[in-house]
C-alpha positions in Angstrom: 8.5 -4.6 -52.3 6.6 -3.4 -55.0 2.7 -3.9 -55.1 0.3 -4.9 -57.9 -1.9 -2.7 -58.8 -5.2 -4.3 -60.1 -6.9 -3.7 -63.5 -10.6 -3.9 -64.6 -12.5 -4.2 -67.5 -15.0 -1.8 -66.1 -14.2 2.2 -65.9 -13.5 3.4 -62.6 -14.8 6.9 -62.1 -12.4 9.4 -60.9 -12.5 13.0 -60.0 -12.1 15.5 -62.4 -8.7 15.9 -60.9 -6.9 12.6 -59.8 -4.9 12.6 -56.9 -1.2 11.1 -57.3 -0.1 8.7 -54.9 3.3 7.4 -54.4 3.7 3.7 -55.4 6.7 1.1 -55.7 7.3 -0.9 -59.1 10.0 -3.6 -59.0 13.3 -1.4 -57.9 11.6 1.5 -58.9 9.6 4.3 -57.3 7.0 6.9 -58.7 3.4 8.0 -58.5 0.6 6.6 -59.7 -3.6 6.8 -60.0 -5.4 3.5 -60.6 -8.1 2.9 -62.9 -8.9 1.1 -66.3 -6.7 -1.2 -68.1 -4.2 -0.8 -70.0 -2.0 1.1 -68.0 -0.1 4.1 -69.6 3.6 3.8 -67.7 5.9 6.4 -68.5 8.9 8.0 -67.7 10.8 12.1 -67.9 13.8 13.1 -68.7 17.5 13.4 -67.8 17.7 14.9 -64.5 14.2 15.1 -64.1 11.7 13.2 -61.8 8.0 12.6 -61.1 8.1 15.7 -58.9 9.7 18.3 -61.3 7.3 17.1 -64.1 4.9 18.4 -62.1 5.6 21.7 -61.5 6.5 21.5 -65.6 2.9 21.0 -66.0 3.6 17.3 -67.3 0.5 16.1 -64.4 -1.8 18.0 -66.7 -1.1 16.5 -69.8 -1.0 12.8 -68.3 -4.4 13.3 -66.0 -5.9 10.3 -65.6 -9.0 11.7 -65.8 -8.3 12.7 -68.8 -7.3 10.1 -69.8 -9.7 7.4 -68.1 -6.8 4.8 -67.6 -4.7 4.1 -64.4 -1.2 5.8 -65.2 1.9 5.2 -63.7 4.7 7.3 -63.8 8.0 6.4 -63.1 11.4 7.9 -61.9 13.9 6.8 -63.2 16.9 4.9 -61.9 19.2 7.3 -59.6 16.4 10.1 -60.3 13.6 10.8 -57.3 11.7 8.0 -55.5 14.1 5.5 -57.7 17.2 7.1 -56.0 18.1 4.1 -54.3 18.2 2.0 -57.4 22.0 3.6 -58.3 24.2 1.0 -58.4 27.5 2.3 -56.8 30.0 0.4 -59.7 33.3 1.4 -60.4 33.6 4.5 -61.7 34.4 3.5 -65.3 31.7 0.9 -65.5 28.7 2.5 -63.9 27.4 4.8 -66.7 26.5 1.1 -68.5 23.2 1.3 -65.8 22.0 4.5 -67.9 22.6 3.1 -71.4 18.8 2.9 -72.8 19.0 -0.6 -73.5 19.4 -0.7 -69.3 16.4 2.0 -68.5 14.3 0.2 -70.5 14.9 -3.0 -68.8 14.0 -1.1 -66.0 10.7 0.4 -67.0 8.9 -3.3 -68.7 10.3 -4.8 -65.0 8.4 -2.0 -63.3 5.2 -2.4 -65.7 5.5 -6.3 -65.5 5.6 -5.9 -61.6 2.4 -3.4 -61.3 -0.2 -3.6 -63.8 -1.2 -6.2 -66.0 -1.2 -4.6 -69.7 0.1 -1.0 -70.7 1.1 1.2 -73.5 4.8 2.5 -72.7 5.7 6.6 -73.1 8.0 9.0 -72.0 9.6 12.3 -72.6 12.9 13.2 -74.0 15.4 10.7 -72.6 12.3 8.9 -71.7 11.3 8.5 -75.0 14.4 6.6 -76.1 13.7 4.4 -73.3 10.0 3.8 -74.0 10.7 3.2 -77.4 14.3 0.8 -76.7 11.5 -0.7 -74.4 8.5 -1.5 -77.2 11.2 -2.7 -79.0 12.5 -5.1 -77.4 9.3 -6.7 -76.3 8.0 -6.5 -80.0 11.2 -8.6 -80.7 10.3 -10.6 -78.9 6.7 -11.6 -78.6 6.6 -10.5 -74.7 3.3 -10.7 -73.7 4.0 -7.4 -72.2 4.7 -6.1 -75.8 2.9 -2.4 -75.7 -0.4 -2.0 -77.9 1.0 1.7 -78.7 3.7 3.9 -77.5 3.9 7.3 -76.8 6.9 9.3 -77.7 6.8 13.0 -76.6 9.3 15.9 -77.3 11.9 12.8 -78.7 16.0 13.8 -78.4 17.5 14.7 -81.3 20.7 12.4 -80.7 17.5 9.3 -80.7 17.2 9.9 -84.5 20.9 10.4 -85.0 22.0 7.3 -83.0 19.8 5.8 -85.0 21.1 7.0 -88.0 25.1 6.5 -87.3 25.1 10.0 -86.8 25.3 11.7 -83.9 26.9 14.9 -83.4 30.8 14.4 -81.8 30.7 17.7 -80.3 27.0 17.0 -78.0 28.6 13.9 -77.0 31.8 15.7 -75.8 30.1 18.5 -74.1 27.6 16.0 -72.5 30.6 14.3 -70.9 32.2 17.7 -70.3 29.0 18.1 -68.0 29.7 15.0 -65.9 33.4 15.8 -65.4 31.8 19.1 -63.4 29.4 18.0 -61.9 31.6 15.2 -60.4 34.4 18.1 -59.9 32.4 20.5 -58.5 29.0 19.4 -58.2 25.8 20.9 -58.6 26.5 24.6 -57.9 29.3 24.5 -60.7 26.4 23.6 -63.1 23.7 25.7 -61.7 26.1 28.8 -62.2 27.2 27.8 -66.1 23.7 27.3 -67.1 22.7 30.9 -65.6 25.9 32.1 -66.7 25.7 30.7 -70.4 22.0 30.8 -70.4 22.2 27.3 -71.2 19.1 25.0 -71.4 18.6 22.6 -69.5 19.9 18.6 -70.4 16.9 17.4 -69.8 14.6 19.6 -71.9 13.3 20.9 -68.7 13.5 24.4 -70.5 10.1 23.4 -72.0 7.8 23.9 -69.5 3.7 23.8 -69.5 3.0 25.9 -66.8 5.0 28.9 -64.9 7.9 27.9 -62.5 11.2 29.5 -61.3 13.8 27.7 -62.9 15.6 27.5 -59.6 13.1 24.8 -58.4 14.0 22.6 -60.7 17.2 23.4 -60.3 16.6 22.5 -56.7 14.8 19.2 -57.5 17.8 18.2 -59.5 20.2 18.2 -56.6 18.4 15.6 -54.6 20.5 13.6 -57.2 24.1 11.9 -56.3 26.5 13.5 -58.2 27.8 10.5 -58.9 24.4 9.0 -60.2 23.8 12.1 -62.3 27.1 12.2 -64.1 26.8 8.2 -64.2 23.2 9.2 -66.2 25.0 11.5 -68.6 27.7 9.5 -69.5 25.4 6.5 -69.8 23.2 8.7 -72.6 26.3 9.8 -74.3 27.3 6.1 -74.3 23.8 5.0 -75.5 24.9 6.2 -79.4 26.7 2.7 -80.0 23.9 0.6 -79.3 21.8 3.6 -80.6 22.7 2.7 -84.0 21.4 -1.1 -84.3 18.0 1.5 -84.1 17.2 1.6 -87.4 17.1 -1.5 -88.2 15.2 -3.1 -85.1 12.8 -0.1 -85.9 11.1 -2.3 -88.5 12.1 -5.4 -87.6 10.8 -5.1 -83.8 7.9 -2.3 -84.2 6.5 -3.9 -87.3 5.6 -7.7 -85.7 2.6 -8.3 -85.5 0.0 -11.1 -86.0 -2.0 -10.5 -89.4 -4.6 -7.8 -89.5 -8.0 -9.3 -89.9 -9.2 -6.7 -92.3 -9.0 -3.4 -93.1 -10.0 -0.4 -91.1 -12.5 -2.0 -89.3 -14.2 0.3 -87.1 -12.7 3.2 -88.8 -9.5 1.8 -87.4 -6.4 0.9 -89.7 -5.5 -2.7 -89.3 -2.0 -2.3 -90.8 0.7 -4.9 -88.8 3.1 -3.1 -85.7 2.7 -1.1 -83.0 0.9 2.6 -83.2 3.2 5.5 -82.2 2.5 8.7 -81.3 4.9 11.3 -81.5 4.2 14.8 -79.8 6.5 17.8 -81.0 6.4 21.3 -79.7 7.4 24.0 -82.8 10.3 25.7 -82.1 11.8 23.4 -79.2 15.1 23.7 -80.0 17.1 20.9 -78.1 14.0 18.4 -79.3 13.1 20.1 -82.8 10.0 19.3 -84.8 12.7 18.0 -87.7 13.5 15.1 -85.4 10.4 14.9 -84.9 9.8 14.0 -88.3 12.5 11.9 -89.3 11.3 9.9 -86.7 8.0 9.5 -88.0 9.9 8.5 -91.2 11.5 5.8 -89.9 8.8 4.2 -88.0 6.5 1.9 -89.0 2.7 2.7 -88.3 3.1 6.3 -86.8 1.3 9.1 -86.4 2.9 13.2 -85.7 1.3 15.5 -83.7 3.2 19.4 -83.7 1.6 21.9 -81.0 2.2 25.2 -82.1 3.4 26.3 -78.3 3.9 25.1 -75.0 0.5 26.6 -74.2 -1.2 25.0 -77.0 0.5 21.3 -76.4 -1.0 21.5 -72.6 -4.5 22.5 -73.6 -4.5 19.8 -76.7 -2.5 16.4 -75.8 -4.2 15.3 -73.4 -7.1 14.9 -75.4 -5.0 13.6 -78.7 -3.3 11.0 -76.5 -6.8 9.8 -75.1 -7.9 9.5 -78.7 -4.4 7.4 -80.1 -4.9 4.8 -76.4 -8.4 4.0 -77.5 -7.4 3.6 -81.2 -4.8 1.6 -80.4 -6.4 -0.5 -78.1 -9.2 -0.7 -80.7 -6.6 -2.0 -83.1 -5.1 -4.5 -80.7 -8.7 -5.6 -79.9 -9.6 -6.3 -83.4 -6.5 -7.5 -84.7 -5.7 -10.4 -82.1 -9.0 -10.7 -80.6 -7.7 -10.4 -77.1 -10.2 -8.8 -74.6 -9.3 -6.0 -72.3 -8.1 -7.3 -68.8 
């Protein structure tokens, strides 16, 4: 069973570098570092996990410490620690587990089950399930509704579900994928992306510090085939509910109780939930274009490009500390509710 992990009001001190422990959230497993409230939870990308994150160099970027927040990062459904949360459905039905809608059930049960307040993030795939997850709870008035969200390197099929338009061709290729894998398995992809020179699905082509691409490779296969092609399918899948998006953007983001006045503090007031988005120049599979139609479309957002890899691991950290205490700011002042 999972475990709660307490929040303060005060700051707990922590070492200049935090030291990751694994942890259980609801039906979910990951690492985590405990400190102030709120909570930042996030999640990775397709294929990835906690553990190839961190030799990406994601651990730097989300450093508690530099953050001063308790952070908890989770694996995904079927991916790492949260292996055991694959559902073995039929075959045709068990891609519906993966649809974004599903993750992001997932990830506010997790949140709900260990801290008591956070702000949702996540990268690539995890975006779309960060933001499907603010969403909903926006909708809703959910007291576990995120005072900001964090979405970093966002897909480009996130803004074209959205739009009604995603590319035919990515989803056929993307289900091309899960036929071999489930064919052939892992080797059969391993050799087509060295082969092809291929990227990889889950964006883990972008990486903030040096590692052989055969480790991630490696990391990969602790996945079931069968939960790995269940995952891509279930993305591919995610276009059709992907395209109520636009709409619930503004609709769902945008509630919010009335501001009390106007940049008080220094910090705007305007109605919704803050966003961050975090774009990489040149990232070709998550392009600063998406990037920016994203920012379009929601309400209350703010767009944050790092000239390179390098430069995005020596800055974000910092610009995300700087959004978190805005937007907690904002929450503070806007619904008078004190931190917990």
């Amino acid at each position: 069973q999972g475990f709660r992990l307490l929040s303060f009001s005060m700051r707990r001190a922590l070492p200049r570098f935090a030291q990751w422990v694994e942890t259980r959230a609801a039906n979910l497993g990951g690492i985590s570092v405990l400190s102030s409230s709120p909570a930042l939870v996030w999640s990775h990308g397709l294929g990835g996990c906690c553990d190839s994150d961190e030799l990406r160099g994601i651990g730097s970027i989300l450093d508690p410490a530099k953050l001063g927040r308790t952070v908890l990062r989770l694996d995904l459904r079927g991916h790492g620690r949260s292996k055991s949360a694959h559902e073995n459905v039929d075959h045709q039905d068990g891609h519906k587990q993966y649809l974004w809608s599903e993750l992001a059930k997932d990830m506010r049960r997790a949140a709900a089950d260990s801290v008591s307040r956070s702000f949702f993030g996540g990268e690539a795939l995890g975006a779309a399930v960060a933001l499907e997850a603010a969403i909903a709870a926006q909708a809703s008035n959910s007291i576990d509704a995120p005072p900001g969200l964090i979405l970093m390197r966002p897909p480009q099929m996130l803004v074209d579900a959205a739009k009604g338009s995603v590319d035919p061709a990515l989803l056929q290729e993307i289900r091309r994928i899960a036929e071999l894998v489930m064919a052939d398995g892992f080797d059969a992809l391993d050799k087509e992306e060295t082969r092809e020179k291929a990227p990889f699905l889950d964006g883990a082509v972008a990486t903030f510090s040096s590692v052989a691409k055969g480790e991630l490779q490696r990391l990969r296969r602790t996945m079931d085939k069968d939960a790995f092609a269940a995952a891509l399918r279930g993305y591919a899948a995610s276009e059709q509910p992907g395209k109520q998006l636009a709409d619930r953007f503004k609709e769902g983001l945008a509630k919010s109780a009335p501001s009390m006045a106007a940049d008080a503090y220094g910090v705007p007031l305007s109605p919704g939930c803050p966003v961050l988005i975090l774009a990489v120049a040149a990232d070709e599979h998550h392009p600063v274009k998406a990037a920016e139609e994203l920012a379009r479309m929601l309400p209350d957002s703010e767009l944050e490009v790092a000239n390179s890899l390098e430069h995005a691991k020596s800055t974000w950290a910092a610009r995300i500390n700087n959004f978190l205490r805005k937007a907690w700011m904002k929450e503070f002042l806007s619904k008078r509710v004190m931190p917990q």
